[in-house]
C-alpha positions as CSV (number, residue, x, y, z in Angstrom):
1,X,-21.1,-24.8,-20.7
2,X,-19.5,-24.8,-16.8
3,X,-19.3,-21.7,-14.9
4,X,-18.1,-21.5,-11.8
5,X,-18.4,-19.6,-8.6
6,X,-16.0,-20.0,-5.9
7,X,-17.0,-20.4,-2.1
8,X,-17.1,-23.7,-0.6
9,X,-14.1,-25.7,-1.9
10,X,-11.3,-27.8,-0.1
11,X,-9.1,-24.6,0.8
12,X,-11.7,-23.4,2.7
13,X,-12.9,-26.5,4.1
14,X,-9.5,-26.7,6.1
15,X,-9.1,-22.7,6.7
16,X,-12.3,-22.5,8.1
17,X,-11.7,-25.7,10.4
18,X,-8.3,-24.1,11.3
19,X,-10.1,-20.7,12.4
20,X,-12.6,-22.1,14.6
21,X,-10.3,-24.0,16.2
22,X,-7.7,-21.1,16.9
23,X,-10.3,-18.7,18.3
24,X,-11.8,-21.1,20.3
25,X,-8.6,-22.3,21.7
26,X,-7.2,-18.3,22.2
27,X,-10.4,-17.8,23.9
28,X,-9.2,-20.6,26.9
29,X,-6.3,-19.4,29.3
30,X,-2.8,-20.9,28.9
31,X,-2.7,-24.7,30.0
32,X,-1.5,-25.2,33.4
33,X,-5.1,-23.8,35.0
34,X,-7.0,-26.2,36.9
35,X,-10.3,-25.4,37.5
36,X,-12.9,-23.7,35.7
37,X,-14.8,-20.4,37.1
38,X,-16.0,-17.0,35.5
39,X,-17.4,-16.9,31.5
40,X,-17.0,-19.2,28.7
41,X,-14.5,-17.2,26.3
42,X,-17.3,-15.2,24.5
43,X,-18.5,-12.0,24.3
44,X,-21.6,-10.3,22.4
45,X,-23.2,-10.1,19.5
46,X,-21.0,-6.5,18.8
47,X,-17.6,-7.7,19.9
48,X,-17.6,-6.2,23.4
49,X,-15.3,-8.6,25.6
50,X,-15.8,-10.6,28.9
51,X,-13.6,-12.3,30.8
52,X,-12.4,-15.9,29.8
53,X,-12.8,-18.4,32.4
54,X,-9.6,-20.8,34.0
55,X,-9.9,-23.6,32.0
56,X,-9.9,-27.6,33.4
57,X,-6.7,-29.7,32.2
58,X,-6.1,-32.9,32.3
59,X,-3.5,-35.0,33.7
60,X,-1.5,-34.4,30.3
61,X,-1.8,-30.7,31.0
62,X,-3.5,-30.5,27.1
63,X,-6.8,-28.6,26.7
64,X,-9.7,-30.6,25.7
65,X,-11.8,-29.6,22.8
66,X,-14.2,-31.4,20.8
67,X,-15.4,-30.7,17.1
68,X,-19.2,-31.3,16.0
69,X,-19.0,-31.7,12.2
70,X,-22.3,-31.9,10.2
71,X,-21.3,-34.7,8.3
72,X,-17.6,-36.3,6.3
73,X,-18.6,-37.3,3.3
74,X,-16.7,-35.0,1.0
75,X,-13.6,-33.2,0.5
76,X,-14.9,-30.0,2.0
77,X,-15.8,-31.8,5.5
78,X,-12.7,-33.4,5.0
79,X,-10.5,-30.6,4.9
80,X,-12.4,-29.1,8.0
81,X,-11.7,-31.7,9.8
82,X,-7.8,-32.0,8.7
83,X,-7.5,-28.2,9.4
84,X,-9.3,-28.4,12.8
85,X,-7.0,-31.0,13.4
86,X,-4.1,-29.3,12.5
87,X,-4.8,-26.2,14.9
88,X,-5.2,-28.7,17.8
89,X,-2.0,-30.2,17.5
90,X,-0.2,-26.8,16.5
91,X,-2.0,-25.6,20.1
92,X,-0.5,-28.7,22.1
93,X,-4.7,-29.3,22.7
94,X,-6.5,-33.0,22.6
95,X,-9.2,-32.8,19.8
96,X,-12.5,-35.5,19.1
97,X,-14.2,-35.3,16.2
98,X,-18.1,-36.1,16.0
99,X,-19.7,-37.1,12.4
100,X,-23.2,-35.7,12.7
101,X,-23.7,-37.4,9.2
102,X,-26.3,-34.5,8.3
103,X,-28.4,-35.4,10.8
104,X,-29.6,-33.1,13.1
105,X,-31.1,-35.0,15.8
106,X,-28.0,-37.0,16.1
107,X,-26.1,-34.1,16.1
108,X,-28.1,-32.1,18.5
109,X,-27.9,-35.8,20.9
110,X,-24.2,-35.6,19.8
111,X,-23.5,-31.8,21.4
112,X,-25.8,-32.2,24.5
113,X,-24.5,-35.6,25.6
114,X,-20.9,-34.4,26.0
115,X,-21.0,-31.3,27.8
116,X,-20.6,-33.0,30.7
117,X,-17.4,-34.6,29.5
118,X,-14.8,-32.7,30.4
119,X,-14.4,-30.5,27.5
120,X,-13.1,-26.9,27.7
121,X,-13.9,-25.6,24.2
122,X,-16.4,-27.2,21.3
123,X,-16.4,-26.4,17.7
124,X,-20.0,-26.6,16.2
125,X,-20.8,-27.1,12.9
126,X,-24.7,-27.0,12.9
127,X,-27.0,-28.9,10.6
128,X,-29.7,-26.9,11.3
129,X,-29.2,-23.5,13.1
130,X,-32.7,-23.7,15.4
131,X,-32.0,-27.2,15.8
132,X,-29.2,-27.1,17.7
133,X,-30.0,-23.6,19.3
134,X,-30.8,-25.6,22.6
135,X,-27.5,-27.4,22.5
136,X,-25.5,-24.3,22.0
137,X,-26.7,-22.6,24.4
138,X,-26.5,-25.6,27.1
139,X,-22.9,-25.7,26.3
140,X,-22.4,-21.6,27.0
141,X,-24.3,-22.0,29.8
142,X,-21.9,-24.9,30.9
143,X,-18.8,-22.9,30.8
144,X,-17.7,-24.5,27.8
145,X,-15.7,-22.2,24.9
146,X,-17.9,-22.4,21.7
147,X,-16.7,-21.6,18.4
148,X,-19.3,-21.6,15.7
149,X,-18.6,-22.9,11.7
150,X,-20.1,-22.7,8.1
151,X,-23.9,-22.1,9.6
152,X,-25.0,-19.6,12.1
153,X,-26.3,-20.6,15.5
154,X,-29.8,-20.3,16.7
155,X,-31.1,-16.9,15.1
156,X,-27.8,-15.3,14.7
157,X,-26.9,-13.1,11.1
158,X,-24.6,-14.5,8.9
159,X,-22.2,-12.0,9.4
160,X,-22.4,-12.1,13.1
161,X,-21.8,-13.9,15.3
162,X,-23.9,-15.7,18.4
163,X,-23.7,-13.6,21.5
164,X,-21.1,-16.3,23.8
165,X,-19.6,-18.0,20.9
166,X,-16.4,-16.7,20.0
167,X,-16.3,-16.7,16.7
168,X,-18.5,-17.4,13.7
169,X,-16.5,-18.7,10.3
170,X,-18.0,-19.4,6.9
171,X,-17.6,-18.6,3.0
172,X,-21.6,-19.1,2.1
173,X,-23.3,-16.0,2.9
174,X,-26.4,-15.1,1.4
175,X,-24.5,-12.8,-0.6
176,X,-22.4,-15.5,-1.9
177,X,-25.6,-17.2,-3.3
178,X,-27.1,-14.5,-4.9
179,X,-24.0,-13.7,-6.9
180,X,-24.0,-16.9,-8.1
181,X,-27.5,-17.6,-9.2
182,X,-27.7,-14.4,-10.7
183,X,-24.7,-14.9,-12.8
184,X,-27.1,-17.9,-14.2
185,X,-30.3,-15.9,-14.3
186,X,-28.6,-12.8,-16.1
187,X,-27.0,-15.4,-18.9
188,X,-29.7,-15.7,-20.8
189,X,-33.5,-13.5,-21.8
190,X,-35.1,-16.7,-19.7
191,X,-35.8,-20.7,-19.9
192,X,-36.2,-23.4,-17.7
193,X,-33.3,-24.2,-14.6
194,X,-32.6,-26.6,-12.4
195,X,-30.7,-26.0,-8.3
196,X,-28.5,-29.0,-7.0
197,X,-28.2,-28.8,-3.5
198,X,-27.1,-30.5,-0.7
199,X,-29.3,-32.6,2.1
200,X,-32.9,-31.0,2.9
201,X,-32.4,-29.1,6.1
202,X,-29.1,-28.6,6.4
203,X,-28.7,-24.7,6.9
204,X,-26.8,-23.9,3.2
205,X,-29.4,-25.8,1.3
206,X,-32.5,-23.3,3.5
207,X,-30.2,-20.8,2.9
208,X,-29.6,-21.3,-0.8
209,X,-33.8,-21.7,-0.9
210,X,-34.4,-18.5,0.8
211,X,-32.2,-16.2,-1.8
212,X,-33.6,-18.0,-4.8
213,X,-37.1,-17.2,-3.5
214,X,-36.3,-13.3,-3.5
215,X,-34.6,-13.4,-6.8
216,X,-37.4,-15.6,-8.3
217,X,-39.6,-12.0,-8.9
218,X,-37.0,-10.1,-10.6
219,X,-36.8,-12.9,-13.0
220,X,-39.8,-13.7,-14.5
221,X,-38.9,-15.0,-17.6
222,X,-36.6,-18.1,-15.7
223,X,-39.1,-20.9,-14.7
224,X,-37.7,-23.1,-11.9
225,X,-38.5,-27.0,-12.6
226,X,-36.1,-28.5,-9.7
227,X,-34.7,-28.2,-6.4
228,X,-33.3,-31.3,-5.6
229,X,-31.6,-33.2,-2.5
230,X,-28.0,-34.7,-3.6
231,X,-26.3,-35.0,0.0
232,X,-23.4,-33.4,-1.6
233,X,-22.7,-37.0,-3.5
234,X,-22.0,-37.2,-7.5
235,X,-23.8,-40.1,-7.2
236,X,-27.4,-38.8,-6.4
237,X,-26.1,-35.4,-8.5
238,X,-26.0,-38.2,-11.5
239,X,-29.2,-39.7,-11.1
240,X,-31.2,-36.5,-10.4
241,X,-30.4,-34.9,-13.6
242,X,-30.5,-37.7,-15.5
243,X,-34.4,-37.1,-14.4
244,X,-34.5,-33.6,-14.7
245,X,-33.2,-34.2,-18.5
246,X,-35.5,-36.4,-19.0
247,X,-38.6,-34.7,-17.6
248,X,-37.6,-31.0,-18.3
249,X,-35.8,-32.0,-21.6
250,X,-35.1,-27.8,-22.7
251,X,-33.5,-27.1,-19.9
252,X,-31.1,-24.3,-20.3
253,X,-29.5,-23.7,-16.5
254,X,-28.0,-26.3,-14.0
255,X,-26.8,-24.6,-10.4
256,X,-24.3,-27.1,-8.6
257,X,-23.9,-25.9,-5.2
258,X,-21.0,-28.1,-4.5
259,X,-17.8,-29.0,-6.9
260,X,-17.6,-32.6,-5.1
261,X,-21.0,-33.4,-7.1
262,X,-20.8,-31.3,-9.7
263,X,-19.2,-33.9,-12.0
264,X,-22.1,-36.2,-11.4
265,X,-24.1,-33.8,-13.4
266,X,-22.0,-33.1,-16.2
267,X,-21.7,-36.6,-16.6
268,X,-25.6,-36.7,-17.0
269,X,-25.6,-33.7,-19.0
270,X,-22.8,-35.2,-21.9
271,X,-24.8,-38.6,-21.6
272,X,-28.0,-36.9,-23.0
273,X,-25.9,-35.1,-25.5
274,X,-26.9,-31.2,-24.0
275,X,-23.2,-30.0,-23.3
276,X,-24.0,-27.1,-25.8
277,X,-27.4,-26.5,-24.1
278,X,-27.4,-26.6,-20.4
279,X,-24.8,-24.3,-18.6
280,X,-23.6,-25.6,-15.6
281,X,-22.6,-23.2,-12.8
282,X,-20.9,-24.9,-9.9
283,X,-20.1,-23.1,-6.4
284,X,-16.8,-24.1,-5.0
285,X,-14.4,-24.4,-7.9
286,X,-12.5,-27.2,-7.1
287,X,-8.9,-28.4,-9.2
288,X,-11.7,-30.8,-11.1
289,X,-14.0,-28.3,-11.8
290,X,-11.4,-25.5,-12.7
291,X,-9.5,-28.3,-15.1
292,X,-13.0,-29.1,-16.8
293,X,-13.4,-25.3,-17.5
294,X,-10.0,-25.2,-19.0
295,X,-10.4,-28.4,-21.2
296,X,-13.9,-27.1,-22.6
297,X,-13.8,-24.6,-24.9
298,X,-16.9,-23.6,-24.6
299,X,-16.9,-22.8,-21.3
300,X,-15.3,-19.6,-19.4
301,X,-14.6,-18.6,-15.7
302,X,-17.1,-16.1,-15.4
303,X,-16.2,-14.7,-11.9
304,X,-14.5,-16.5,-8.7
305,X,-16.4,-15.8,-5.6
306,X,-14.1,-16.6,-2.4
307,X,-14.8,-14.4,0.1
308,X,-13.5,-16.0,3.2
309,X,-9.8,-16.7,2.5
310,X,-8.6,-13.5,2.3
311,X,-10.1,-12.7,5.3
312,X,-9.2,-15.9,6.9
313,X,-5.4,-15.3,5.9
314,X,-4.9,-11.9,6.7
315,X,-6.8,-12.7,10.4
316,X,-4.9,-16.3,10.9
317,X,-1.5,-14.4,12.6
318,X,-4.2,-12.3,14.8
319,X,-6.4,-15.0,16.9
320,X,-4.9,-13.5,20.1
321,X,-6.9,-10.2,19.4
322,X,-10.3,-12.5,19.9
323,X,-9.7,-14.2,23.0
324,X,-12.5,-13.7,25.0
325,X,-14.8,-11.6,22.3
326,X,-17.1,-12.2,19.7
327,X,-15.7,-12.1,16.0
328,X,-17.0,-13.3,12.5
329,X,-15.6,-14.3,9.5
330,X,-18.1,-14.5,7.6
């Protein structure tokens, strides 16, 4: 049986990359400045404004932004980077992308090495939100526009944002996670289940960790026999639960928290002949994962979680409103 929540799939891969973008760009004065004095576009932690510094162009007159991405392996990084893309060239601004590859060392080596190139605004996707803490805050301290995505910098709250950045967007919220593993914990008086999830110490994996700890007490019937590491490929998704099958052969729950390696697992799953037994629930609900729940009967969409793309659309004509204070979209 496949469930399915729905948070992190390709739409809001590319709206989320489109926001950042957009607020961090709205946050930089008109093109045509030529030097750089007063505050980064930022703000506080409560939304009170400051001042957006003239922003350094170069000889094309086109603002200079770069894009940290934790990794571009899969259709949600993907989109991000299409949609951050898209805003760039929509803004008449010059856009580099960096492919942290879901490390954070070279991630935190690929933030800190370029803010002293010439950047006016960077758009952070953080592995690990204490890991690049340092590097954030070098680049605010540098004058340079931040924009924060899908992980929260240094110790900020999920639905806040970083005092300085200028905006924090993301659809997994520690909300979002508890909705869905409790739509798999309340399925059934109790059993064995198995979490999916993506590499180690990237921040939606810790974060994932953290909300199954506190719902662990409240259901003590449920006994946890995995947590494993799939770096968001169906590949590794395949071969882990092909070893959770075999060493936890009752299993009755599967949480996928990614649609891009959810089919892995249901391809382990049908190999071992336990479609009837082990429910599935996926977050992101993807076209693949969406067409699998119409095409097995046994299955239903229990409840679609997608909380950032309402607010995403009904805030993408309003980026103007931001410039120069702090806003989340979480």
């Amino acid at each position: 049986m496949l469930a399915t929540g729905r948070a992190p799939g390709r739409a809001l891969g590319r709206r989320v990359g489109v926001a950042s973008i957009a607020a961090v760009l709205v946050a930089l004065p008109a093109c045509g400045s030529s030097t750089k004095s007063g505050t980064s576009g930022g703000g506080t932690s409560s939304g009170g404004s400051s001042s957006a510094g003239s922003a350094a162009v170069g000889k094309t007159g086109r603002l200079k932004l770069a894009f940290f991405s934790v990794g571009g392996n899969n259709s949600y990084l993907q989109a991000g980077i299409k949609g951050a893309k898209e805003a760039a060239a929509k803004y008449n601004a010059d856009i580099q992308v960096f492919d942290a590859e879901f490390d954070g060392a070279k991630q935190l080596n690929q933030v800190t090495s370029h803010i002293s190139g010439g950047f006016d605004g960077f758009v952070i996707e953080p592995n690990n939100s204490q890991q690049l803490c340092s590097a954030v805050k070098a680049a605010l301290k540098a004058k340079i526009a931040v924009g924060i995505t899908n992980v929260p910098a240094c110790d900020a709250p999920y639905n806040g944002v970083y005092p300085g950045t200028t905006i924090f967007a993301g659809g997994q919220s520690p909300a979002v996670y508890k909705q869905w593993l409790e739509q798999g914990l309340k399925s059934a008086p109790g059993g064995e289940f198995a979490v999916l999830n993506g590499p180690a110490t990237q921040g939606n994996t810790v974060r994932a960790r953290q909300v199954l700890d506190t719902l662990k007490p409240q259901y003590p019937h449920w006994k946890e026999v995995a947590f494993q590491y799939t770096d968001y490929q169906a590949s590794v998704a395949l071969s882990e639960t092909q070893t959770i099958l075999q060493q936890h052969p009752n299993l009755k729950v599967l949480f996928s928290s990614y649609s891009g390696h959810t089919p892995g697992a249901i391809s382990a799953i049908k190999a071992a002949g336990k479609e009837g037994q082990v429910k599935v629930y996926d977050l992101g609900g993807d076209k693949v994962m969406f067409d699998a729940l119409k095409a097995n009967h046994r299955s239903r969409l229990r409840k679609s979680i997608f909380p950032a793309r309402s607010r995403l659309e009904r805030c993408s004509q309003s980026w103007p409103r931001f410039a120069g204070s702090s806003h989340s979209m979480a």
